[in-house]
C-alpha positions, -999 to +999 in steps of 0.1 A: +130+267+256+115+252+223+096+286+210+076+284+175+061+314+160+048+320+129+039+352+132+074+362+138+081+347+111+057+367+089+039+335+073+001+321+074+004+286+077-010+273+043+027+286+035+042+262+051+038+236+028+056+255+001+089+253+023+093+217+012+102+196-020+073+176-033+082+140-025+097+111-045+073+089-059+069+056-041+054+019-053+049-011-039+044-040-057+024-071-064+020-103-091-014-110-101-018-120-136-046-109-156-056-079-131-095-066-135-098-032-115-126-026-096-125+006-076-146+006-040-153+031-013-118+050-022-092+020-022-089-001-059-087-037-062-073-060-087-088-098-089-069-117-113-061-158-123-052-184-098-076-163-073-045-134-069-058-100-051-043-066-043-051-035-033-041-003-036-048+036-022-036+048-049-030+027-079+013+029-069+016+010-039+001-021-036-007-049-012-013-082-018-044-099-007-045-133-022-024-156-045-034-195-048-063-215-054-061-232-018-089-233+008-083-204+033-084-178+005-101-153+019-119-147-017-132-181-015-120-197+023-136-230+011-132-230-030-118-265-039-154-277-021-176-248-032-159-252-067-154-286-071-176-293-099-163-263-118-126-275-114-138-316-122-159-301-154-129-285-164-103-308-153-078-278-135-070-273-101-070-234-105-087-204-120-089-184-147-089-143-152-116-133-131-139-102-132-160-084-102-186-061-109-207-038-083-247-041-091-270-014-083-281-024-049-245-023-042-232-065-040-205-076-054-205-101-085-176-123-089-178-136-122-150-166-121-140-192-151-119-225-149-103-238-183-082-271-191-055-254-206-044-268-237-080-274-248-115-253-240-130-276-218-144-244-196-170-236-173-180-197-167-197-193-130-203-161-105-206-160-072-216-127-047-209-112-013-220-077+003-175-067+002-154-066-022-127-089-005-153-114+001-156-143+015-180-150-019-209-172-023-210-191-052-242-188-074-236-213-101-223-220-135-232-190-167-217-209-194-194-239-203-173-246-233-158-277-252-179-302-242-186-332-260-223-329-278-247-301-276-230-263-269-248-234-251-261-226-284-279-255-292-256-272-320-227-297-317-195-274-301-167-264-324-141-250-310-134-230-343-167-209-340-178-213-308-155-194-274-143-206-250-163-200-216-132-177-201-122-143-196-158-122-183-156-087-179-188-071-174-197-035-179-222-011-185-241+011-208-250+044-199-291+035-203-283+008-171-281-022-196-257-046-185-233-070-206-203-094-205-175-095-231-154-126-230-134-152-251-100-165-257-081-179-286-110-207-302-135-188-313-131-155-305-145-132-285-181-127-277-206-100-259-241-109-246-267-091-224-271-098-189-296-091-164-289-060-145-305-067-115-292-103-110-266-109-132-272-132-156-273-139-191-305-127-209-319-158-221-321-169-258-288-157-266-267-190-266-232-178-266-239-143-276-225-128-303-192-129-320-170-096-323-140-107-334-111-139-339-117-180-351-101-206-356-074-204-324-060-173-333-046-160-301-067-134-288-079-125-253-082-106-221-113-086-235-121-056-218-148-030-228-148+007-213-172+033-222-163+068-225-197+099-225-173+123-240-165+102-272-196+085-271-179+052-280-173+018-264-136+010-265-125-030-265-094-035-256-079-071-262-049-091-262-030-104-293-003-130-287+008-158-264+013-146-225+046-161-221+075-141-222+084-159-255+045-146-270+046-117-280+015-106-258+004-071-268-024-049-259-050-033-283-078-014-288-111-009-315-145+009-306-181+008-311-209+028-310-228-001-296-219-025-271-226-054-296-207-036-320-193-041-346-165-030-334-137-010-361-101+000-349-081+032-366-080+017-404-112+016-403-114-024-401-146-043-390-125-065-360-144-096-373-118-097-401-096-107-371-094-144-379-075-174-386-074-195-421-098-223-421-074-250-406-048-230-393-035-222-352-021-192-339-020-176-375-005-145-359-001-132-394-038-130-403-047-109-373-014-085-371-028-060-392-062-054-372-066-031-338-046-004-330-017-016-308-011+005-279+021-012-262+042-046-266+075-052-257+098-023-254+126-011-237+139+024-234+178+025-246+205+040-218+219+076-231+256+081-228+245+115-203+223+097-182+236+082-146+215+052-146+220+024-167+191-001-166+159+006-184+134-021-168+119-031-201+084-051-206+079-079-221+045-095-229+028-066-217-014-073-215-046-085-203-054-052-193-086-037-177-097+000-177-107+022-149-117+057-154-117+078-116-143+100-116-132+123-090-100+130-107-112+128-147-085+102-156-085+069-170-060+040-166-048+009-180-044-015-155-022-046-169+004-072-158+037-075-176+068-096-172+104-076-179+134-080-196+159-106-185+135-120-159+118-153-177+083-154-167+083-131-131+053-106-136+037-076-115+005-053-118+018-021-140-008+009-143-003+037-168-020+067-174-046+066-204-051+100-224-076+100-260-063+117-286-077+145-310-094+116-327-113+100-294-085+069-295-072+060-262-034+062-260-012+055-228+013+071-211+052+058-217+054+053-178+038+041-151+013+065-133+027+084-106+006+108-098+011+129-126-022+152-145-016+163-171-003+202-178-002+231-201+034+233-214+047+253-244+072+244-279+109+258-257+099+242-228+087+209-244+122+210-267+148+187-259+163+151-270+136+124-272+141+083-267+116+072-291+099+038-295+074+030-325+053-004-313+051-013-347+021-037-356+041-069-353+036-100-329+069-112-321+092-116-293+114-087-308+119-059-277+116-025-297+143-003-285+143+035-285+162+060-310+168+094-298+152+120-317+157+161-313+123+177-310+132+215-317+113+247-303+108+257-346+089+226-350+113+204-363+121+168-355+158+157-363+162+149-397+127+129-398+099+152-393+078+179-377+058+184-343+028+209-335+014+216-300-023+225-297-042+230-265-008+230-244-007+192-244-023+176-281+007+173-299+005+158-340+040+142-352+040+142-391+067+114-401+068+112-438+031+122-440+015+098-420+003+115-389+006+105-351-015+122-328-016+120-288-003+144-256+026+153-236+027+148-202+056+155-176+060+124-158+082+100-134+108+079-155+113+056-130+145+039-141+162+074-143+147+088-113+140+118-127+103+135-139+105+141-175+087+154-205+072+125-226+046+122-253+024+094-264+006+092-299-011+069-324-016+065-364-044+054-383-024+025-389-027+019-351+008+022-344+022+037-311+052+064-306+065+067-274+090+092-260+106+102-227+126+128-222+165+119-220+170+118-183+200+140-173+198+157-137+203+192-142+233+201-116+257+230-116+277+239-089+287+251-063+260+225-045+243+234-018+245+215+007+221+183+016+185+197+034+167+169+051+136+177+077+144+165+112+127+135+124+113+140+157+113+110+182+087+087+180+061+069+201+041+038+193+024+004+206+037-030+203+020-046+166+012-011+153+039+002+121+051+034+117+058+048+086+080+083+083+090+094+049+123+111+050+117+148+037+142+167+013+137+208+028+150+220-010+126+232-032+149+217-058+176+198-052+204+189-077+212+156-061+199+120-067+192+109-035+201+072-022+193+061+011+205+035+034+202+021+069+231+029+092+213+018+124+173+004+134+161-024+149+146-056+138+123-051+112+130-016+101+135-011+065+142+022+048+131+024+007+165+029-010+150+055-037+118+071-017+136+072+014+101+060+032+110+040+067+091+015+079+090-003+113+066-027+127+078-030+165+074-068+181+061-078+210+101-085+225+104-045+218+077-033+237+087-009+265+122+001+249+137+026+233+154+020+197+172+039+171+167+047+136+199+059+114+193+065+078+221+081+057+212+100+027+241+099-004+241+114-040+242+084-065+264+107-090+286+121-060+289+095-032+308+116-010+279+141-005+257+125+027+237+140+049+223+115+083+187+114+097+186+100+134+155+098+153+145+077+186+116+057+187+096+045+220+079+013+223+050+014+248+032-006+272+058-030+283+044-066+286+048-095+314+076-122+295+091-153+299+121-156+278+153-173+266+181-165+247+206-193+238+240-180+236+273-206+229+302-192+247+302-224+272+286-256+275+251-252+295+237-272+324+211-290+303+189-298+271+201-314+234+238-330+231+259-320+204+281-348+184+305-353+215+278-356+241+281-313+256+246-301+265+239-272+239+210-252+259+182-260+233+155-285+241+132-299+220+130-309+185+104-306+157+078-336+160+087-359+130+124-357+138+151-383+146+160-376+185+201-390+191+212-392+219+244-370+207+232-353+174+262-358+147+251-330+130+253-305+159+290-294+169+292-265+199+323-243+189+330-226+228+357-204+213+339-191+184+310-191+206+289-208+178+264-242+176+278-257+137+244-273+125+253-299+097+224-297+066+202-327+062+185-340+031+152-340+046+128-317+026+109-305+058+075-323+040+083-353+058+087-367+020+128-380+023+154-384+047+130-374+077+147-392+101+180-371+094+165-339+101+179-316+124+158-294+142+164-281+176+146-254+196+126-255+222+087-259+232+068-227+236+048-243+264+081-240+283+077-203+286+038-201+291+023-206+259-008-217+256-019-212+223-031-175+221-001-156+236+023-129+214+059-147+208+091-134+189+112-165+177+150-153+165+183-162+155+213-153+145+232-168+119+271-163+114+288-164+078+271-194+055+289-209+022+284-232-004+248-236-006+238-254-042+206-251-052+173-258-031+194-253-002+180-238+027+188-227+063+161-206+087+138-210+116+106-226+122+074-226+141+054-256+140+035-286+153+053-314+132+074-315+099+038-314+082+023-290+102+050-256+102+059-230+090+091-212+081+114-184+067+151-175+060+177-184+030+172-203-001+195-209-030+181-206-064+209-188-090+215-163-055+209-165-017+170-154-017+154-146+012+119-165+016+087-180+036+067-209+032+037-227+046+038-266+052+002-281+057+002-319+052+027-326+026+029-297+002+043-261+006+024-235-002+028-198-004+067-198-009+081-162-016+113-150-027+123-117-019+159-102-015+192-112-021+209-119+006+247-118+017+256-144+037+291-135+040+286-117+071+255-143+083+218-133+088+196-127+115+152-143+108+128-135+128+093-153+129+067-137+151+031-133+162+015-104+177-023-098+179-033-126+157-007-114+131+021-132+115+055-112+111+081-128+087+116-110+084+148-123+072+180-097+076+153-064+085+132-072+053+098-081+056+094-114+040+053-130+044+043-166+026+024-157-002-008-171+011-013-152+038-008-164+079-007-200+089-040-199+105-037-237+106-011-230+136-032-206+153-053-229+179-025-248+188-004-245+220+021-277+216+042-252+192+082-264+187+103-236+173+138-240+164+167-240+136+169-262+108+192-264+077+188-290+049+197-297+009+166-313+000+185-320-039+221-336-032+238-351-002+267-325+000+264-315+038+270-278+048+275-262+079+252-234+096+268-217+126+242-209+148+254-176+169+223-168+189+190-186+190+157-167+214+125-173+222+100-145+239+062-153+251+045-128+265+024-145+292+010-114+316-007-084+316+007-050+302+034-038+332+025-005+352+036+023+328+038+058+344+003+073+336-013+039+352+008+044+380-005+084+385-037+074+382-038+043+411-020+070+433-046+093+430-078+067+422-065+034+434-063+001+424-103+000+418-116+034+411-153+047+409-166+047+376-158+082+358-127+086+377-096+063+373-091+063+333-070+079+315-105+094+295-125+107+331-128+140+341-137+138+378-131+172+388-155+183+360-127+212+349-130+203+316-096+185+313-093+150+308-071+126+333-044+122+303-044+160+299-038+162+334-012+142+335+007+152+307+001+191+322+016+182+354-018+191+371-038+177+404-074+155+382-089+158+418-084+195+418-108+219+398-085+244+375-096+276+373-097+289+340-073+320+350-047+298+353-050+290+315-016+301+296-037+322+274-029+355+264-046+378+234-026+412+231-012+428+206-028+413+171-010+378+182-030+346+204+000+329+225+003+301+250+028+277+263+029+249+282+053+227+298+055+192+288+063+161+310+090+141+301+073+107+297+082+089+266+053+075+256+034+108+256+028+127+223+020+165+229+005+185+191-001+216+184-026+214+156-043+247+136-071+250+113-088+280+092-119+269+111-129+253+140-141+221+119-126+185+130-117+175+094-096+208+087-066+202+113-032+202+105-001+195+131+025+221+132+045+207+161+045+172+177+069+160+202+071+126+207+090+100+234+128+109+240+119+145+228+098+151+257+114+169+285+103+198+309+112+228+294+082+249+282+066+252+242+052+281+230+033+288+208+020+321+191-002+334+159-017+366+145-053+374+144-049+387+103-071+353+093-095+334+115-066+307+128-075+282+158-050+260+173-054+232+197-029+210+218-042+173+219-021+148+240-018+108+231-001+080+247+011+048+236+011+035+268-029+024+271-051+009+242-082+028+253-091+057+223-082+086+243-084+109+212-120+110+216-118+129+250-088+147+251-094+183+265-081+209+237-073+242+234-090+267+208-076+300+199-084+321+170-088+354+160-127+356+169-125+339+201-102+330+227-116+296+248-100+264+260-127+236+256-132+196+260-145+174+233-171+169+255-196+195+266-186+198+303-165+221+290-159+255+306-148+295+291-128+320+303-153+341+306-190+352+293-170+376+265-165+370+231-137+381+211-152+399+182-124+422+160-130+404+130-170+415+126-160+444+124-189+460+152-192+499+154-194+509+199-231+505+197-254+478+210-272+459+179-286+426+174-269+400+162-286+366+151-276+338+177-288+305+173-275+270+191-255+247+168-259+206+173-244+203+205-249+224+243-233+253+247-223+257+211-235+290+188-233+304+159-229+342+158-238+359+129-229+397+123-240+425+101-207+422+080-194+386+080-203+350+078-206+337+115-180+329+142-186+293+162-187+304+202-187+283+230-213+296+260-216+276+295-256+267+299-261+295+325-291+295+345-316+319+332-301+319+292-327+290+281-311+284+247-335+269+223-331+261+186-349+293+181-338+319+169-331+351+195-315+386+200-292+387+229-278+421+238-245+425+228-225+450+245-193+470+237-166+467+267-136+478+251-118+476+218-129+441+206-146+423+234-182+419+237-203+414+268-237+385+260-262+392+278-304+383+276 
């Protein structure tokens, strides 16, 4: 019997959360260059060039929205049309930094630019929409830049003076004015006042007014944040080229103005910030001005650390600023590339703190959660990795030196450290003074949360430092503490996400974590431990298991394994096939000696042999040898040579809407030179498909790509892949979404789902293997190649079959779902079910496994041993839907029919409830599910809905604290029948549920019901 009681345990639930280690820190990551943040309705955005989007709940893990200029961008689904006087004007096929600003009646601005490139032939437009993913309307051009003739301002353009139309970022003064920084290298950056209401530009401005740079000098990315407690407007910009080879760098001057001028720590008016008359890129002339916050850096390995690599950024910049009110912390949101990886960048957000002297400086990490803390000199003293971003703009990577910050004060051999306020910390180096914060955060290379600081001189040069990261481990260990994983239930298309859970407060171990055993599709984060499964239609009604093993990094020999079931629901109506090549078949496409392989059809496009040279079946090795092509798949060269067999979805029921799963299973692959590339596809013809599996480029990468006409789009590289033991891809489609994974890992084009493939139903899917760049033929042994459409209706699970035996094939409305009540007992068909009761049958409430006795609320039930039932136990310090919390779940192979119970004391106002799910209908069932509510003022099972029945007429009362004498209480009805407040001489109220009894009359007036002692604790209501 599976008991749980806390009372026995002598803990009140909030407790329970102290019994476990906070969790690693998890990210997900994204490219999109140039990011502008924009946070909306509690998620945050980033828009940035080449009409890139992510989003994020929590500025560490983000998704990726958008990535190409290409029609079907769901920013813009039509933008080479809607745009295509912009992109002519400017002569470009793509666009520029973007910036999207919320106006007061709550639309969304999307302030775009296109730019020639090597010149500033630029046009400035905006466009709107009522969400912040769009699809936006465009509203027209704002500005334009480099023409020939007459400028904006009304004299001849010269791109020495005058910007160039790119870059926007609006923002905001705090008296509702509204106005739009912008500008790169030509010359410089401006600001001019737009129209709060609609938008745009003031007029009579011209190009606004100039803040800072001329004559080319590379400055850009403008971004302007204001800050109430300072009282200053903070621009940051970008110095440098954006390459990896630039030397991009992010800094920062303020204002007390929005027009400025603007002045950074030396005091410097930032129009100084120019280039010689004559000159390009004079890097030299504008080093010296703004206060650089970060360049390239990279944190140097100590000896006593365990890990060795240091990520490194390099041409950090083009940042925005976001500043969450609900939390009182600002960030800088930026892209970066990283050492050793040419010009691959991502979205990087750091913490932003201002020092003593209202300057901005940013954390030494990315953000992680962290706030800030109160820490003292001996805990704060320890061995430093120190960077100083100098002033410079070069493609030198500033490495750190380790300095030894001592409790006394003292600094190594090279200077002295004070700590004001538990956090402001002022480093004296030689006399010059550096002040900033320390913050304990997440040093992500090392693994480890660490003590750091970050600071900044009048010169305007940053010192960073992070903690040397050495695990603090002594033995003898304890042994490894992970949190059982209860089985799981879900639906076909939905993904479940279980984070594995370290029980140590503090653990000495680094953990690792690998995949022993899971299905298609799972993948388990090697560092966070998170798993994540989305389960394909082919799953649905099965059971699969998940095996994750858990290892010290340091000590490998120290594992600890996490196993847990999962159940797929609602099994589906299938046709299927699954080509295996132990012997010849009976029919379909002949391999180079004439044997019948199985598959049938070819991609459209496709030379059709009567016996294909470039197929070989291999009986004893049980394998189908597919010879590489030199088609490209475009349809662009060698076409006729392509190999591509499969078979026609039609074949098994398709018709253009159903789910499919297309797989196969690939045995050992060599040799592959680069652009090489062996997978499956889905498609119509060899322009119209997509497809996914291995290319080689330096390493076997797994990838996705779209073909539509003759150009790919939306090709991603993700993993490495090791084809020595082969690789298994999987292309599916499951409620109108696309599902890409080569070898488990979730692998999606780029640009989104091939919606162009959608409203077909003449689908081919197959194998294909080509070397689009030499004519060096390889060999791809295909081991197993399937195909699943699911062409039917959802087969009978258990509940459906329960309810036809007691309703029927057709029942009477309010009757036959899994949602009706028809007995009118307050409990739900489902509930029924999962109860093992008779839904026809009213239950008296006596038969409730209730029981109140002895300071402690208990009942048990026993549970039925369906898999694709979920039975929780959920409790709350009040009877209010948004304050439950599950203490117990048991889900799918966990089910059986031994009993649970359940008990708590009465020493605070505690309600639990059971609620039951199933996986095995798509109906909401959560919204009727009958519940049970126990707490220490009242003991009552009720129904979400209000044919709901008590116990009794009493009311459990202990906790007002009532003498043996009648009084009157106030009574009043809540927002629903039936429900009361009760409010006492000597507490706040207790919620009470009272059948609508003839004769009581409730009203929303207030009234004095008689309230009667009838024993120690219970009350008798009467009128």
């Amino acid at each position: 019997m599976r008991t749980l009681s806390l009372y026995a345990l002598g803990i009140t639930l909030p407790a329970l959360a102290s019994l476990h280690a906070s969790p690693i820190p998890s990210f997900s990551d994204v490219s999109v260059h140039d990011p502008s943040v924009v946070e909306a309705d509690g998620a945050y955005y980033v828009f940035g060039s080449h009409l890139a989007s992510a989003w994020s709940p929590d500025l560490m893990n983000w998704y990726q929205v958008s990535s190409s200029v290409v029609d079907g961008n769901p920013l813009f689904p039509n933008v080479t049309t809607d745009l295509a006087d912009v992109l002519a004007y400017s002569k470009t096929d793509t666009l520029w930094a973007p910036d999207v600003h919320r106006m007061p009646d709550g639309r969304f601005e999307f302030y775009y630019c296109a730019c020639e490139g090597s010149s500033p032939l630029s046009s400035l437009g905006h466009a709107s929409s009522d969400t912040i993913l769009g699809p936006y309307e465009d509203e027209g051009v704002l500005l334009q830049s480099g023409m020939t003739g007459t400028s904006e301002d009304g004299s001849v353009y010269n791109s020495t003076r005058h910007p160039n139309a790119v870059d926007p970022t609006l923002f905001n003064s705090p008296d509702g004015r509204l106005f739009m920084v912008y500008g790169s290298y030509s010359g410089g950056i401006f600001v001019m006042e737009m129209d709060p209401d609609t938008g745009v530009q003031l007029s009579g401005q011209g190009y606004g007014t100039k803040i800072m740079g001329g004559n080319h000098v590379r400055i850009e990315g403008a971004y302007t944040a204001y800050n109430e407690d300072t009282g200053y407007y903070y621009l940051f910009v970008s110095f440098g080229g954006l390459d990896s080879d630039g030397g991009y760098n992010i800094r920062v001057c303020r204002a007390t103005s929005p027009t400025g001028p603007y002045y950074d720590t030396a005091g410097q008016n930032m129009t100084g910030a120019t280039g010689a008359s004559g000159t390009f890129f004079d890097d030299d002339a504008i080093a010296p001005y703004g206060a650089k916050l970060m360049g390239n850096y990279q944190f140097a390995h100590d000896e006593l650390e365990h890990y060795t690599t240091s990520t490194g950024y390099i041409s950090p910049g083009h940042n925005s600023i976001l500043y969450d009110s609900a939390s009182g912390k600002w960030f800088n949101v930026f892209h970066t590339r990283f050492v050793g990886q040419d010009e691959a960048h991502q979205v990087r957000v750091h913490q932003m703190f201002f020092n003593a002297d209202g300057w901005p400086v940013v954390a030494p990490h990315r953000y992680a959660g962290e706030t800030i803390g109160s820490y003292d000199t001996t805990s704060l003293a320890g061995t430093y990795k120190v960077i100083n971003h100098g002033k410079d703009i070069s493609t030198t990577v500033k490495t750190s030196t380790n300095w030894v910050f001592n409790a006394d004060g003292s600094i190594s051999d090279v200077g002295t450290w004070t700590l004001d306020s538990g956090h402001n910390v002022t480093i004296s180096l030689s006399g010059i003074q550096y002040k900033g914060v320390f913050c304990k955060m997440w040093d992500d290379d090392k693994r480890l949360w660490v003590n750091t600081f970050t600071a900044l001189s009048e010169a305007g040069i940053a010192l960073w430092g992070s903690e040397v990261g050495v695990p603090k481990r002594s033995q003898p260990y304890t042994a490894p503490a992970f949190a059982s994983v209860g089985a799981q239930a879900m639906r076909p298309g939905e993904t479940l996400t279980v984070t594995l859970e370290d029980m140590q407060e503090t653990t000495p171990y680094l953990y690792e974590f690998r995949l022993i055993d899971a299905p298609t599709g799972a993948t388990v984060d090697a560092l966070t431990g998170r798993v994540s499964y989305t389960a394909l239609p082919s799953d649905s009604g099965e059971d699969k298991t998940v095996t994750v093993e858990a290892y010290d990094a340091i000590e490998t020999g120290i594992t600890a394994q996490i196993q847990f079931p999962i159940h797929i629901g609602t099994p589906l109506e299938y046709e299927s096939i699954e080509n295996t090549f132990a012997s010849a078949a009976s029919s379909g496409l002949k391999d180079s000696a004439g044997v019948m392989t199985g598959l049938s059809a070819r991609l459209s496009g496709t030379s059709t042999p009567t016996n294909d040279t470039r197929m070989t079946l291999n009986t004893s090795s049980a394998v189908l040898n597919i010879k590489t092509s030199t088609s490209d798949l475009n349809g662009q060269a060698g076409v006729n040579l392509m190999c591509a067999p499969g078979h026609k979805l039609s074949d098994f029921g398709f018709n253009g809407d159903e789910d499919f799963v297309v797989r196969a299973e690939f045995g050992a692959i060599s040799n592959l030179a680069t652009a090489d590339q062996v997978g499956i596809y889905v498609g119509s013809s060899v322009t119209n498909v997509t497809r996914a599996g291995v290319i080689y480029l330096g390493s076997n990468q797994a990838y996705s790509v779209h073909t539509s006409g003759t150009t790919d789009t939306g090709g991603h590289f993700t993993s490495t892949i090791d084809l020595g033991d082969g690789m298994t891809v999987v292309i599916a489609r499951q409620q109108g979404e696309w599902l890409y994974y080569v070898d488990g890992v979730p692998t999606y084009p780029l640009t989104g789902a091939p919606d162009f493939l959608d409203s077909l139903s003449d689908l081919t899917v197959g194998v294909f293997a080509i070397t689009p760049l030499n004519s060096n033929q390889k060999t791809a042994p295909l081991k197993s190649f399937e195909v699943y459409v699911a062409n039917g209706d959802c087969e009978s699970s258990a509940i459906a079959t329960w309810l036809t035996s007691y309703f029927g094939t057709s029942p009477a409305d309010g009757t036959g779902s899994i949602a009706d009540d028809p007995d009118n007992d307050g409990m739900a068909n489902l509930m029924e079910y999962a109860l093992g009761r008779d839904p026809t049958q009213y239950d008296s409430w006596d038969s409730v496994p209730v029981s109140c006795s002895d300071g402690v609320i208990e009942f048990s039930f026993a549970k039925l041993a369906d898999p694709s039932l979920r039975y929780v136990v959920e409790s709350a310090p009040y009877a209010s839907p948004s304050t439950w919390s599950c203490i117990w779940s048991s889900e799918g192979a966990d089910n059986s029919t031994e009993a649970a119970e359940f008990s708590l004391p009465y020493s605070s106002p505690t309600h639990m409830r059971l609620r039951i799910e199933t996986v095995d209908s798509y109906e909401d069932a959560g919204s009727k599910n009958m519940r049970s509510i126990i707490n220490g003022e009242m003991a009552a099972w009720m129904a979400t809905d209000s044919e709901a029945s008590v116990i009794n007429d009493y009311i459990w009362t202990e906790g007002f604290g009532w003498n043996y004498t009648a009084f009157w209480p106030w009574v009043y009805q809540w927002d629903a029948p039936g429900w009361m407040y009760v409010y006492g001489y000597d507490t706040t109220f207790s919620w009470v549920y009272l059948p609508d009894h003839d004769g009581w009359n409730w009203t929303s007036d207030m009234y004095w019901p008689w309230v009667w002692n009838e024993g120690s604790g219970w009350r008798d209501i009467s009128q």
